[in-house]
N, C-alpha and C positions, 0 to 999 in steps of 0.2 A: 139280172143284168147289172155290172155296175156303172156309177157315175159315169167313169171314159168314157163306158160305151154308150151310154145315151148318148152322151154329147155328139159323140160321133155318128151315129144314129142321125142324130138331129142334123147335125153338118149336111149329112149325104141329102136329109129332104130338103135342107133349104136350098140347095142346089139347082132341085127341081121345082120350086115355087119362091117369093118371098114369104117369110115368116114376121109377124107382127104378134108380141106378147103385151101383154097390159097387166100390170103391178095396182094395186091399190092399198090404200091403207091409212092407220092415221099416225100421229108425228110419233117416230119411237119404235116403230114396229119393225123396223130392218127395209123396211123396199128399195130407198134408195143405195143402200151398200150394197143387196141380195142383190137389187136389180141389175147394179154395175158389172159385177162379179160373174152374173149370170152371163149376162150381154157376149163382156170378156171373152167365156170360156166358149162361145155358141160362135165364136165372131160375128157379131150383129153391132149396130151400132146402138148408143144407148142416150136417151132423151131425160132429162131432166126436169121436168114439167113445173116443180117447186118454186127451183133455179129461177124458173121467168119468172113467178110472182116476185121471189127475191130482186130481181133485175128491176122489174116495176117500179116495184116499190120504193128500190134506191134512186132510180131517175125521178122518181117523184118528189120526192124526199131533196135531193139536190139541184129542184127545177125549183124548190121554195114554195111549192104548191098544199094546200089548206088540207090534209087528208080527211077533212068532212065536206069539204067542197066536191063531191060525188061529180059532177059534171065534168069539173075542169080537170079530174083527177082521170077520169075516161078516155075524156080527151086529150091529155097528154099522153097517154097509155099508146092510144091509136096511133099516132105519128110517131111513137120513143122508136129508136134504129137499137134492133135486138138483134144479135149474131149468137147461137149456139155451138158449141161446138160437142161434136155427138159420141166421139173416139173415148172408149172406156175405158181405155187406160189413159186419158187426157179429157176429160169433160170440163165444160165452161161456159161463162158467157160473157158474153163483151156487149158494152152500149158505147152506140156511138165511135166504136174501134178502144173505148175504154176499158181492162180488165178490170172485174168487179166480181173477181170471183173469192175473194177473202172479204171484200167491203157486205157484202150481201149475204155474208154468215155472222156477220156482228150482230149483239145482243139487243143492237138499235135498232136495227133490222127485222130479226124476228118477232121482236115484243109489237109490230105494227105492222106487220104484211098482213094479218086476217083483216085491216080498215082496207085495204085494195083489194085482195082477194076474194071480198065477197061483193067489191062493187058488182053488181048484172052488169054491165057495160060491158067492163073491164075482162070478166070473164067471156065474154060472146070477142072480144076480141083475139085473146087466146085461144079459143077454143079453133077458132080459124088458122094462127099460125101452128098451133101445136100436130092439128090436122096436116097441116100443110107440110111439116115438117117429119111427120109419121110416112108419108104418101113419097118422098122426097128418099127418105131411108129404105124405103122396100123397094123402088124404083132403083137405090143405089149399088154400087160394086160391092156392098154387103149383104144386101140382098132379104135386108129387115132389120128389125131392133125390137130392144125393150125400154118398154116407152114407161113411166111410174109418176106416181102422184093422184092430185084427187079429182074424180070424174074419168078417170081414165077407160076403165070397165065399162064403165054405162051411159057417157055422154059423148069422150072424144073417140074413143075407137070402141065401139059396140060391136062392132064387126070383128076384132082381133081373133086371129088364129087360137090363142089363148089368154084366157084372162083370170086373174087370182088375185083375191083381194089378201094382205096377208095381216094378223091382225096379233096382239100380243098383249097380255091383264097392262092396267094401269098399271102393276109395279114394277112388272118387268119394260115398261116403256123407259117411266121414268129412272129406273137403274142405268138403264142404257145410254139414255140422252146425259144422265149426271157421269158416267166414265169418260163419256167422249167432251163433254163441255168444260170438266172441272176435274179429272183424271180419276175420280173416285165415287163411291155411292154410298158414301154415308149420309148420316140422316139430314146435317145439312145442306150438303151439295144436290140430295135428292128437292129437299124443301127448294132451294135456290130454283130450282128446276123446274118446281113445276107448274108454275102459271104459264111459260111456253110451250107447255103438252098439253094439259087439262084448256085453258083458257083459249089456248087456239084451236085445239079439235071444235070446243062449246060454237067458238067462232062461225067454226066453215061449216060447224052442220046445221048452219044456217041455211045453207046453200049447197052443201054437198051433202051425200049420202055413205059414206066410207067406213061402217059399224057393219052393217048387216049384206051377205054377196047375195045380189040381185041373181036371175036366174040363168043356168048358164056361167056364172062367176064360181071358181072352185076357189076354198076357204081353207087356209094355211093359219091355223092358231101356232107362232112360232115361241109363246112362254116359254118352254121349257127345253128350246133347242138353245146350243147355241148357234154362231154366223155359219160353219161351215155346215153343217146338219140341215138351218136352214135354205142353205144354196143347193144341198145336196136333194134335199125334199121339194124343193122348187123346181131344180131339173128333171127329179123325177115326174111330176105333175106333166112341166112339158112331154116330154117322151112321151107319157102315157096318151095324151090326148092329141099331140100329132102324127103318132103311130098308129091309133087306134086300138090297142091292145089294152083298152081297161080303164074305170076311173079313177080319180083317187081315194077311191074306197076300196080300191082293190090293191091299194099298195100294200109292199110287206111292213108293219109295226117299223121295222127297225128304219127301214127307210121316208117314213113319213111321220114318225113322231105324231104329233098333235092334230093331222089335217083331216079332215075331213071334205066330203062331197058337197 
């Protein structure tokens, strides 16, 4: 069967039920492009889960608040006014009716969102709107989404129709993050790189779990794909496990490259 026709495949179920996919993985590994792309092509709507830490952490950041002051940093979290916007060909997020979606990809940005994102507070707040906002999209005229980020598989939708952690060596991460950050991957755009990959995975597996797919979680090693291979390997995944017609261990080599069960 090819790609189209999963897709469409897939169309025709989600017609008959909502469909909910959960993406996991850690920084570098494609989830959030795959996931978009995927969303895209399934018309589903598509969640950003990162994004709100990013958001966080810029209202925090421009509320002047102590980012070791854990309480107060909770506590602003809980009242900050987050707006997502879920359309995969237009994702975002606004605070406050403020665009923050270029301000929240700054290098100020990611060098300190693991100090918010591992607050427990901070996360049990999220975990509620991202729920909320999961429940909101399958309930919607789309009729599901793909939701990505960390905890996604096994904390905020455990229950998703499918879930895939997708994961990639250390150096295909940081290859990736140095083309999109600094247009290249040489050695030192890789070096400049990578305490935002290495230091913030170290961060959140503090608190997260996003190395090894819990049970139930099918596991996309995507090293050696590239984007389109692995969006093409991710659809197949779905297909196979909302049709019922097989795991992804039963996929063909060519179509699943690196994945495994």
């Amino acid at each position: 069967m090819t790609v189209s026709a999963q897709s469409d495949r897939i169309a025709d179920l989600i017609e008959a039920r909502p469909l909910v996919i959960a993406v996991d993985g850690p920084s570098g590994s494609g989830k959030s492009s795959v996931s978009r792309e995927v969303a895209r092509r399934l018309g589903l709507e598509y969640l950003d889960t990162g994004a709100m830490y990013r958001a966080a952490t810029w209202s925090v950041v421009e509320s002047g608040i102590d980012l070791a002051d854990a309480p107060a940093v909770a506590g602003h979290v809980a009242g900050f006014d987050l707006t997502m916007a879920t359309d995969p060909s237009a994702p975002g997020a606004w605070v406050a009716g403020h665009d923050v979606n270029a301000a929240i990809r700054e290098t100020r940005i990611s060098t300190i969102v693991s100090k918010v994102a591992t607050n427990l507070d901070v996360r049990a707040n999220m975990l509620k709107r991202q729920r909320d906002l999961i429940a909101a999209a399958a309930a919607g005229p789309h009729a599901g989404v793909v939701a990505e980020g960390r905890d996604i598989t096994t904390v905020v939708a455990p229950d998703a129709d499918v879930r895939i952690l997708l994961t990639a060596s250390e150096a295909a991460r940081l290859a990736r993050r140095a083309k999109e950050l600094h247009g290249t991957a040489d050695a030192a755009s890789v070096e400049a790189t990578r305490d935002q990959i290495v230091r913030r995975d170290s961060d959140d597996s503090t608190v997260s779990n996003f190395e090894v797919a819990a049970d139930g979680v099918l596991h996309l090693d995507s090293s050696a794909l590239d984007f389109e291979q692995t969006v093409d390997a991710v659809l197949t995944a779905i297909a196979r496990t909302v049709t019922g017609t097989g795991s992804v261990a039963d996929l063909d080599e060519n179509a699943r490259a690196g994945a495994v069960s």
